[in-house]
N, CA, C and O atoms as a MOPAC input file, in Angstrom:
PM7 MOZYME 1SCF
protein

 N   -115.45400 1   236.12600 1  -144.87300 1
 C   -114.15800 1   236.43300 1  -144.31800 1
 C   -113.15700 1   236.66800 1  -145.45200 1
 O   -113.24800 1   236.07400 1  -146.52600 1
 N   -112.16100 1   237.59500 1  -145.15800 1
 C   -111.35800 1   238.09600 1  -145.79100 1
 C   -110.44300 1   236.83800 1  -146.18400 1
 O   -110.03800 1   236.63500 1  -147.32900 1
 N   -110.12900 1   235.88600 1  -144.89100 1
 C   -109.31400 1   234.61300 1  -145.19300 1
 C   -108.97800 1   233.98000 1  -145.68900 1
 O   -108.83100 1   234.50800 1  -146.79100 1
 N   -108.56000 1   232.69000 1  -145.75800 1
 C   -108.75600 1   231.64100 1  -146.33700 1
 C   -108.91000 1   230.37200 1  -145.54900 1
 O   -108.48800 1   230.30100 1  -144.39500 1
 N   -109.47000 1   229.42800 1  -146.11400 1
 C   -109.29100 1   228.57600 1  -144.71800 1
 C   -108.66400 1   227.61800 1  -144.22700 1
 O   -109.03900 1   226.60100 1  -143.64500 1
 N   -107.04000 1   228.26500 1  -144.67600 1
 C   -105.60300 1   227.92400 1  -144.19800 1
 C   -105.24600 1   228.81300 1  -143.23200 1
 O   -104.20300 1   228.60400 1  -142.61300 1
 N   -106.03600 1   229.94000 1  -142.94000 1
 C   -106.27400 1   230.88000 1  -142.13200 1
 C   -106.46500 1   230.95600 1  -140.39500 1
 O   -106.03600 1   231.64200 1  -139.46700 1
 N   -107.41000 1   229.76900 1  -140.60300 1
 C   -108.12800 1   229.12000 1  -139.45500 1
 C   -107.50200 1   228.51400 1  -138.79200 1
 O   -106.47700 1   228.05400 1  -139.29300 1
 N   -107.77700 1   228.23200 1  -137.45100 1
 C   -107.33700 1   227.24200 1  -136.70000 1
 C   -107.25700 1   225.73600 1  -136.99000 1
 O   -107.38400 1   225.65800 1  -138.21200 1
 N   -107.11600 1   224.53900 1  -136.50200 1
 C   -107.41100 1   223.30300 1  -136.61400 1
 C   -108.79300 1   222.86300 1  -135.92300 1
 O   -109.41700 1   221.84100 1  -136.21000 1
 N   -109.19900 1   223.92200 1  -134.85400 1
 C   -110.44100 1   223.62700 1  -134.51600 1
 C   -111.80000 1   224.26900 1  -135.10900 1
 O   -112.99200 1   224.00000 1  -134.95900 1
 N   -110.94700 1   225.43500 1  -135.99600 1
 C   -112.30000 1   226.23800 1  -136.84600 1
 C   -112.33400 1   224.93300 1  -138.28200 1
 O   -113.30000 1   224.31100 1  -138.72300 1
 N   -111.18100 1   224.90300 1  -138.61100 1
 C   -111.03700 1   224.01800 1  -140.16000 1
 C   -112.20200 1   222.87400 1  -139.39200 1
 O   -113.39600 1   222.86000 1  -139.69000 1
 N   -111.59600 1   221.99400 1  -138.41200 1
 C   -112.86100 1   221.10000 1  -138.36800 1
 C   -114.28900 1   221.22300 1  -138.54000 1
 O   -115.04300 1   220.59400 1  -139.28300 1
 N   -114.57600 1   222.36900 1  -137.51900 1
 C   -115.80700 1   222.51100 1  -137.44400 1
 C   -116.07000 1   222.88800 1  -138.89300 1
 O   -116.90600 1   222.04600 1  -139.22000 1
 N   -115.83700 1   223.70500 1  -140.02300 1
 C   -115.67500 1   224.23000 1  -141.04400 1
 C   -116.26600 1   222.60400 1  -141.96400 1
 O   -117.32700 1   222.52400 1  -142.58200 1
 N   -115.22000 1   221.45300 1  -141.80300 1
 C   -115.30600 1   220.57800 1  -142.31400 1
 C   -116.60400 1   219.29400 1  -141.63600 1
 O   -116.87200 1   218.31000 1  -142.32500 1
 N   -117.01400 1   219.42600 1  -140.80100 1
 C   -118.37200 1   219.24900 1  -140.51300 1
 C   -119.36200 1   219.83400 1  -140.99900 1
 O   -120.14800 1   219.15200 1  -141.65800 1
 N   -119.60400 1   221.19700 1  -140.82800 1
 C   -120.52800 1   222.17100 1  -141.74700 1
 C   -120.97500 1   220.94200 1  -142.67000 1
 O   -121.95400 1   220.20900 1  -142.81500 1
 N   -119.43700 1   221.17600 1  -143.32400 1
 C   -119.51500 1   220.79200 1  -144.96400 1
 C   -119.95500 1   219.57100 1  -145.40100 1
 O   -120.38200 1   219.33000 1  -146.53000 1
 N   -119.79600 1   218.46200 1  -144.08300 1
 C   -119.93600 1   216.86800 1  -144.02000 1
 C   -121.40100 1   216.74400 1  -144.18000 1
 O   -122.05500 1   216.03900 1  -144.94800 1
 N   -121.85500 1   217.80600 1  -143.05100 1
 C   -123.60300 1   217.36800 1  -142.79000 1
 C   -124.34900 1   217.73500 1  -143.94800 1
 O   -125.29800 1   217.07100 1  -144.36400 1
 N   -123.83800 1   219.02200 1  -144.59300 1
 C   -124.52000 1   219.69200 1  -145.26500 1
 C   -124.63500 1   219.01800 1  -146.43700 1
 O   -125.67900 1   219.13300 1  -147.08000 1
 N   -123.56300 1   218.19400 1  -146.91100 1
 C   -123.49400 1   217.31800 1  -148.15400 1
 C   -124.62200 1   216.29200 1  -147.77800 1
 O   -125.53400 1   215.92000 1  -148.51700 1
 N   -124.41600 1   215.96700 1  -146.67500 1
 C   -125.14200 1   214.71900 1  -146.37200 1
 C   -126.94100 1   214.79100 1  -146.46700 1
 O   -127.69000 1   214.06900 1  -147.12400 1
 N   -127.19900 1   215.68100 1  -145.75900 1
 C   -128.79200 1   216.34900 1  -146.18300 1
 C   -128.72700 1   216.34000 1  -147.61500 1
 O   -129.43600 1   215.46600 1  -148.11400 1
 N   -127.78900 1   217.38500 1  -148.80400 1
 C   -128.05000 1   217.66100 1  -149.94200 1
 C   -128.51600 1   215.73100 1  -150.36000 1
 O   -129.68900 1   215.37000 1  -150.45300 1
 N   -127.60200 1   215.00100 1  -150.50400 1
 C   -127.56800 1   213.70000 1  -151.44300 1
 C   -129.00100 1   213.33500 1  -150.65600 1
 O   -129.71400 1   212.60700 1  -151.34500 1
 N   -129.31000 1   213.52900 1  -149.94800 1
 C   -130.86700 1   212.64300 1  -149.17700 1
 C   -132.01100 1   213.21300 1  -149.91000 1
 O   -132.90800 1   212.63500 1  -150.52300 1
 N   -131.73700 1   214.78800 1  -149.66900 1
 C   -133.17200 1   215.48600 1  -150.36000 1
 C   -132.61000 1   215.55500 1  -152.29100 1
 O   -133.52000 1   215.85200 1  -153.06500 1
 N   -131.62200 1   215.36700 1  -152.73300 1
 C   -131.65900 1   214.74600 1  -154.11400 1
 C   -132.15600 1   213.69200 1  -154.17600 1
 O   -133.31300 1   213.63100 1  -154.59300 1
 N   -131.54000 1   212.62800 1  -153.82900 1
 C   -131.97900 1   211.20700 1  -154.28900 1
 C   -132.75200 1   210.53600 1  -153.57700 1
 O   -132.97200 1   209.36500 1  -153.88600 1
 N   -133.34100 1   211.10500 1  -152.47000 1
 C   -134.22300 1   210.65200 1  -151.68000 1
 C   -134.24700 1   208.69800 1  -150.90300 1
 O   -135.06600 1   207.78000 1  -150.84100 1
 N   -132.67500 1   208.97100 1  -150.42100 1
 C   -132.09800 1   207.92700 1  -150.18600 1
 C   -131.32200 1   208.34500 1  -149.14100 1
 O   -130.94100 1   209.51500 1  -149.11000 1
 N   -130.90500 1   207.24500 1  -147.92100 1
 C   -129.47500 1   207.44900 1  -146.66900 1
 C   -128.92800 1   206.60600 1  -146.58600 1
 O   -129.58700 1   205.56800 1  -146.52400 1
 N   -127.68000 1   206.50800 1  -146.54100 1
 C   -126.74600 1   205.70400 1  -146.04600 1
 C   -127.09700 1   204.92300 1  -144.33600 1
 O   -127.72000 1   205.52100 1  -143.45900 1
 N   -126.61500 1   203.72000 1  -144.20600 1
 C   -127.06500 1   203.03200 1  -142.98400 1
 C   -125.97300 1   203.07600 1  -141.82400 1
 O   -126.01500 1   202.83300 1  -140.61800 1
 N   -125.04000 1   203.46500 1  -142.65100 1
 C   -123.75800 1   203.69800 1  -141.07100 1
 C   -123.25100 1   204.74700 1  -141.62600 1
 O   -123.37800 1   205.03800 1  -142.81600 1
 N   -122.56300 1   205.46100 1  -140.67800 1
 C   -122.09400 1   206.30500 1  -140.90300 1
 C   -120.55700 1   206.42300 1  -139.69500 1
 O   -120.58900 1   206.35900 1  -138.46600 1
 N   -119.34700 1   206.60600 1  -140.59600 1
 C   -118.23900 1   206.23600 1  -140.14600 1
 C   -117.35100 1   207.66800 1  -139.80900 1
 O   -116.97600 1   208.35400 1  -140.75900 1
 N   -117.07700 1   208.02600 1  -138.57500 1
 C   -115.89300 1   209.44900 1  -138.56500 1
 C   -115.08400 1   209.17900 1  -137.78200 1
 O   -115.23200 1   209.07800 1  -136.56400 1
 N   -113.96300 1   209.00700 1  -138.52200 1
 C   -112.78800 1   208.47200 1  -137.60400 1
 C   -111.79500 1   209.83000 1  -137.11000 1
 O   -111.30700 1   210.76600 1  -137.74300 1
 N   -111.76700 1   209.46100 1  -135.76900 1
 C   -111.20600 1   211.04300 1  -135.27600 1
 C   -111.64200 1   212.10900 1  -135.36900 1
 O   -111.01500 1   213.06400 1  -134.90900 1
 N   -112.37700 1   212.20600 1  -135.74900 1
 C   -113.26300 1   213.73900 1  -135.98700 1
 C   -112.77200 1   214.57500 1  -134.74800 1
 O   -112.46100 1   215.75000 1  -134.94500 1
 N   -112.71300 1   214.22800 1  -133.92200 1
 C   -112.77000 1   215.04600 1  -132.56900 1
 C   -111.19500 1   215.70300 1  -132.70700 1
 O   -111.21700 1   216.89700 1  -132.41000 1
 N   -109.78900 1   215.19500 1  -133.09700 1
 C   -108.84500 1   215.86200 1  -133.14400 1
 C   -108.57700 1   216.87500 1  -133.31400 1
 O   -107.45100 1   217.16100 1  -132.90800 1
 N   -109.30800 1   217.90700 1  -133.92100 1
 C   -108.25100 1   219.21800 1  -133.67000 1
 C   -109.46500 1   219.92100 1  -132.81700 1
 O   -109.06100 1   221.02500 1  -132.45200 1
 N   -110.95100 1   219.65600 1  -132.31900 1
 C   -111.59300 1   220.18800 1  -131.41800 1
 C   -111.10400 1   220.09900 1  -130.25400 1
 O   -110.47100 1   219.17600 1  -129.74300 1
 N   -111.57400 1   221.58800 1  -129.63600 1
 C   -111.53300 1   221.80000 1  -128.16400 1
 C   -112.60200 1   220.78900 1  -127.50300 1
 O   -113.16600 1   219.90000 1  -128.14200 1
 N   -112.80900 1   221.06200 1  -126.07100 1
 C   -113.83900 1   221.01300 1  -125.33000 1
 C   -115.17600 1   220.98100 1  -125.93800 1
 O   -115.99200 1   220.09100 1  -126.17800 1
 N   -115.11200 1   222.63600 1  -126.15400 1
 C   -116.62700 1   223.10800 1  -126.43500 1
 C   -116.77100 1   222.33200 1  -127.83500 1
 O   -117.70100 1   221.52600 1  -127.81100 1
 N   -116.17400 1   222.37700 1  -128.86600 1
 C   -116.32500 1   222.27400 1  -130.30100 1
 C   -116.91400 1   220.47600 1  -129.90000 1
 O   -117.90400 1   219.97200 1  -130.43000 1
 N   -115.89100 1   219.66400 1  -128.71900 1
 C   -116.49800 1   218.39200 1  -129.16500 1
 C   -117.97000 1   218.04600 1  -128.46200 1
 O   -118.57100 1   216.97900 1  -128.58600 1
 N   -118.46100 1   219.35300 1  -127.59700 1
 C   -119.47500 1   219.01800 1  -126.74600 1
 C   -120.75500 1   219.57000 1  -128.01000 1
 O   -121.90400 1   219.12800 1  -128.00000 1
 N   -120.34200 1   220.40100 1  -128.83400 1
 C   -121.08000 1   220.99000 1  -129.86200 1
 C   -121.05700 1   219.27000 1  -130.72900 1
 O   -122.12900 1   218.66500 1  -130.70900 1
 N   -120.18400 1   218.77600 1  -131.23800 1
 C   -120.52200 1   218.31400 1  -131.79100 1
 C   -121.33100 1   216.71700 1  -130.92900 1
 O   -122.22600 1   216.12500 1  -131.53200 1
 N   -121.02300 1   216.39600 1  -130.02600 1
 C   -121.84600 1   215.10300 1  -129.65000 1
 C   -123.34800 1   215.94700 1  -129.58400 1
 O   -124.39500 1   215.34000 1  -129.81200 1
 N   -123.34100 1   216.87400 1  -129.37100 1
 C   -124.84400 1   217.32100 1  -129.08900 1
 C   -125.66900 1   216.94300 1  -130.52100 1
 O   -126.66200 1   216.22400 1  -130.64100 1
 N   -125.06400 1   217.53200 1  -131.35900 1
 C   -124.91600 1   217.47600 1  -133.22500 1
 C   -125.62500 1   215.78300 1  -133.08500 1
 O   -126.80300 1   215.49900 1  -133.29700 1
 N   -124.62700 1   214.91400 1  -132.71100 1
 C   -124.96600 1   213.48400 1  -133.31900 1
 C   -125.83000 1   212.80200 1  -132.37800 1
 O   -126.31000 1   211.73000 1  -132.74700 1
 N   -126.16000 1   213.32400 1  -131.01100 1
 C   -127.22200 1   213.27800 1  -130.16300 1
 C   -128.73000 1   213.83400 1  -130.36200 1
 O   -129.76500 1   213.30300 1  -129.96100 1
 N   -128.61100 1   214.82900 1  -130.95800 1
 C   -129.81800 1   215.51700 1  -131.35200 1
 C   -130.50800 1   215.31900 1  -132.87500 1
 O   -131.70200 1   215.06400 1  -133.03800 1
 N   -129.48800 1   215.49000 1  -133.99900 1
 C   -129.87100 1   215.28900 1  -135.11000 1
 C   -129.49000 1   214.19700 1  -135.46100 1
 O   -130.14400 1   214.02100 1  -136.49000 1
 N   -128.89300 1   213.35000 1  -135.32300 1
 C   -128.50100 1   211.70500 1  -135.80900 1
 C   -128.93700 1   210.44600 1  -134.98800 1
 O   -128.37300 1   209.35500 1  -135.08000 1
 N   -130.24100 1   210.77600 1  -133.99600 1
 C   -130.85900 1   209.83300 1  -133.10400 1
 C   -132.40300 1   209.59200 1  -133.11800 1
 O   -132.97800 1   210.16000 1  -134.04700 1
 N   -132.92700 1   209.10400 1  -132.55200 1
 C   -133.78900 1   208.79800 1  -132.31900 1
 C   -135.19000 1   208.22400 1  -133.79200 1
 O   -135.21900 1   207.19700 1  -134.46900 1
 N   -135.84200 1   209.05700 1  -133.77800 1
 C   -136.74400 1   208.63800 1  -135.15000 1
 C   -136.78300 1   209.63200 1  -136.26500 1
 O   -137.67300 1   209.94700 1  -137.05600 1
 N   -135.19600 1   210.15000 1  -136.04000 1
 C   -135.47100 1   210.60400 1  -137.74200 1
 C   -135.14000 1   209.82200 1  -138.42500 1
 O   -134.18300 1   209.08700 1  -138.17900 1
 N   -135.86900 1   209.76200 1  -139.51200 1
 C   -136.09700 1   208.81000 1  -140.37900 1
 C   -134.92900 1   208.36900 1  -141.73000 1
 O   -134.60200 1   207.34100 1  -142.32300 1
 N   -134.49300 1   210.16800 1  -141.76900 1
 C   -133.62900 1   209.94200 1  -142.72500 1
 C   -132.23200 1   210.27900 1  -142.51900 1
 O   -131.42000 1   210.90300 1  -143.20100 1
 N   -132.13900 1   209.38200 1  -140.78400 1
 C   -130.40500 1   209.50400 1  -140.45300 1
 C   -129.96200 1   207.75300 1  -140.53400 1
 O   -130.54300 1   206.68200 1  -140.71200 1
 N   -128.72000 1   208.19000 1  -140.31100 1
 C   -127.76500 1   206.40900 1  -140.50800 1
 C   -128.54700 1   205.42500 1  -139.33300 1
 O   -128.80800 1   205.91500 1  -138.23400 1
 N   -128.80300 1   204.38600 1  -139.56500 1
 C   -129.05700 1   203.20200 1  -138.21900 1
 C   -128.12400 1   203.46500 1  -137.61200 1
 O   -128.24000 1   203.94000 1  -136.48300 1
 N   -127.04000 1   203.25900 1  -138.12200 1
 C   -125.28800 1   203.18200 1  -136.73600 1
 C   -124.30000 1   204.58400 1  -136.98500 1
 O   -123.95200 1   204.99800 1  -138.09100 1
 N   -124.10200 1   204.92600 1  -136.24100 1
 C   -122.82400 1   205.54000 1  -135.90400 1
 C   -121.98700 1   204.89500 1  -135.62300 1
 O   -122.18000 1   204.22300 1  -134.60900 1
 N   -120.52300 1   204.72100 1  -136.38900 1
 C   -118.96900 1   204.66500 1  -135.58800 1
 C   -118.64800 1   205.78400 1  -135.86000 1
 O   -118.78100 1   206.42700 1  -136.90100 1
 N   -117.92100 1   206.19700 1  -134.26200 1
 C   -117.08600 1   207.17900 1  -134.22900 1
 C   -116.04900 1   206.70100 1  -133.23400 1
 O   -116.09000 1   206.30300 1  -132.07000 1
 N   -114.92700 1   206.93200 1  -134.31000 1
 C   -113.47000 1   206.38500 1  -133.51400 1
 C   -112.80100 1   207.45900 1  -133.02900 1
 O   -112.44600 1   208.33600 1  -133.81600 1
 N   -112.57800 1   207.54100 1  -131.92700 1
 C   -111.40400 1   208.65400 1  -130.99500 1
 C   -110.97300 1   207.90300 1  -130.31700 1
 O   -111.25800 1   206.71900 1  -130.13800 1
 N   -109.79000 1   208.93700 1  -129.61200 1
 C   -108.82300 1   208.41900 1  -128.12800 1
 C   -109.31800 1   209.49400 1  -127.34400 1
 O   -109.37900 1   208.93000 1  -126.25200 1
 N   -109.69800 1   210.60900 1  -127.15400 1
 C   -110.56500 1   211.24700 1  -125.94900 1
 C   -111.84600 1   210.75900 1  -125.25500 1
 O   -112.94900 1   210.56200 1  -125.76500 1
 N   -111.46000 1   210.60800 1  -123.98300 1
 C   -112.22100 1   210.04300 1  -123.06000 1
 C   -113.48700 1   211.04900 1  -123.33800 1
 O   -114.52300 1   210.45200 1  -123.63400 1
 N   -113.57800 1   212.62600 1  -123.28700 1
 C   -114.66200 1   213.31600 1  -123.14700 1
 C   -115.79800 1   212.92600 1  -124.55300 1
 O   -117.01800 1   213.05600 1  -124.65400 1
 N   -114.89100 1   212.47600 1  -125.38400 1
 C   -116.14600 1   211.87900 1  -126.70700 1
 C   -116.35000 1   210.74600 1  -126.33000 1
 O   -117.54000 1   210.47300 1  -126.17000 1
 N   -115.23600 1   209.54200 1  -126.01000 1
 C   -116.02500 1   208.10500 1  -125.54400 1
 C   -116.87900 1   208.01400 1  -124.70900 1
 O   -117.82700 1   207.25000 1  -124.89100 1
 N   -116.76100 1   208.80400 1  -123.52500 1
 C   -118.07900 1   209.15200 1  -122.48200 1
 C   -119.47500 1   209.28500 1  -122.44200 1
 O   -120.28800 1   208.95200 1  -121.58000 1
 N   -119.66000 1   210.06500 1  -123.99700 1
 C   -121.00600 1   210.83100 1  -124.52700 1
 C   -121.52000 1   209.76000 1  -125.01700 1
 O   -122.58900 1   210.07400 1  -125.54100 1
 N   -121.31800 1   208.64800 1  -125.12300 1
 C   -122.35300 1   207.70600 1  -126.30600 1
 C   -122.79100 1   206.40600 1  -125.69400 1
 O   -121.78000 1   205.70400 1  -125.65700 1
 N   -123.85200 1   205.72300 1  -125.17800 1
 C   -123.70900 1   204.54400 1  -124.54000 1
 C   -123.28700 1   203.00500 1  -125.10800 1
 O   -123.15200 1   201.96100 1  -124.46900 1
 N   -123.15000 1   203.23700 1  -126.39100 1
 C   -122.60700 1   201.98000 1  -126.31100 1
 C   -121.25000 1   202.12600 1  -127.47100 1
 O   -121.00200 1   202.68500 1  -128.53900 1
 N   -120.70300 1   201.37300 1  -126.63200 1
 C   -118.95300 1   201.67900 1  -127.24000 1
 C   -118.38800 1   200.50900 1  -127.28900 1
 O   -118.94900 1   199.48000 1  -126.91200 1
 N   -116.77400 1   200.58600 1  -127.94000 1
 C   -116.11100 1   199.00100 1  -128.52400 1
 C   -115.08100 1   199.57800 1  -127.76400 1
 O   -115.10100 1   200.80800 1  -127.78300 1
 N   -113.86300 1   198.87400 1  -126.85800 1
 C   -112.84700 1   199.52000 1  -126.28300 1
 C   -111.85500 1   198.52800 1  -127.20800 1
 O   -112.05500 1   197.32600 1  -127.38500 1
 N   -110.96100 1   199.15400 1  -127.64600 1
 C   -109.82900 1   197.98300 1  -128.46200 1
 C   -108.50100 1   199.03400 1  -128.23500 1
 O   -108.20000 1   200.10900 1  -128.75400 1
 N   -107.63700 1   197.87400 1  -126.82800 1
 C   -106.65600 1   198.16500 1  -126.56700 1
 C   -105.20100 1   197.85700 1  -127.36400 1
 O   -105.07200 1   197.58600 1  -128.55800 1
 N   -104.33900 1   197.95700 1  -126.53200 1
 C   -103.30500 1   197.35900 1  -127.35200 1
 C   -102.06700 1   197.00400 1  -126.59000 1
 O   -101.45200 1   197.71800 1  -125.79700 1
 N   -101.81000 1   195.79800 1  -126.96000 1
 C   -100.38800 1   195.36000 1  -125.57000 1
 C    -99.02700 1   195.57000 1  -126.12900 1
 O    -98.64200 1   195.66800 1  -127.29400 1
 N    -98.43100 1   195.61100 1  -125.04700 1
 C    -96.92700 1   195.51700 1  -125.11400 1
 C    -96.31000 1   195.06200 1  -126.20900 1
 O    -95.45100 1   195.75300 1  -126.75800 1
 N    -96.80400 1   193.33800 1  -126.86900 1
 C    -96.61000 1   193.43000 1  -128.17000 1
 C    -97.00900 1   193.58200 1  -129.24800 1
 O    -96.83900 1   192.75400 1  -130.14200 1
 N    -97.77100 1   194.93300 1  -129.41900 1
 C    -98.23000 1   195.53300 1  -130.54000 1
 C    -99.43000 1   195.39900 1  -131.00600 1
 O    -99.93600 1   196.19600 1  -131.79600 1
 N   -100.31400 1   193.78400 1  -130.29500 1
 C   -101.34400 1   193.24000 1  -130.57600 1
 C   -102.60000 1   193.83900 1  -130.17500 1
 O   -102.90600 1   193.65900 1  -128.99600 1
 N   -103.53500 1   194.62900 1  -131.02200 1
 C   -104.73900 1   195.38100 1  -130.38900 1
 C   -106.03100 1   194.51400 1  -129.81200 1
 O   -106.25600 1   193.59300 1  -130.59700 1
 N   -106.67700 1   194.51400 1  -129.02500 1
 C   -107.45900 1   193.60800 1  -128.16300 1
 C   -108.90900 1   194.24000 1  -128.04200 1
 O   -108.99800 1   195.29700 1  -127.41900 1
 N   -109.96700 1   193.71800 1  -128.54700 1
 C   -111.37100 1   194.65600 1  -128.01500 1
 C   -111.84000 1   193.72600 1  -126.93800 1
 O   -112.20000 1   192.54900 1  -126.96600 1
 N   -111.68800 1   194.91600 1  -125.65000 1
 C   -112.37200 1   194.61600 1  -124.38300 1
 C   -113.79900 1   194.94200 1  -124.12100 1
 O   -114.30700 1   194.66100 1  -123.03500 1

């Protein structure tokens, strides 16, 4: 692209910046032949649409589950959209009251 990628949207830059997340993340595994055991993305989902966040739970459903060998044991992924908290079965809910105090239900 002619662009730059100040160019882009907030939902292309993300996806853009995933590319770039996973792709690092494979590189350091097949270098050092080593993975990290959690793996932490806080908000990720913010400047995705719909589709971009259904692309991406598919992403951490498909390639970050089951017996591949050389993905994280845990996922955290922190959002406030219900359509990403939905996708994952097991979740931490941590509210927050009136006086300021956050609570995990």
């Amino acid at each position: 692209s002619k662009w730059g990628y100040d160019f882009y949207s907030g939902g292309q830059q993300k996806r853009i910046d995933l590319a770039i997340m996973f792709s690092l993340y494979d590189l350091y595994i097949s270098m050092y032949g080593m993975q990290c055991n959690v793996m932490v993305l806080d908000e990720i989902d913010g400047s995705l649409d719909q589709n971009g966040v259904r692309m991406f739970v598919d992403i951490i459903n498909n390639d970050f589950s089951g017996d591949h060998i050389d993905k994280p044991n845990s996922i955290l992924i922190i959002s406030h959209k219900n359509e990403m908290v939905d996708q994952f079965p097991g979740r931490i809910n941590i509210v927050r009251d009136n006086a300021g105090f956050s609570h995990i239900i």
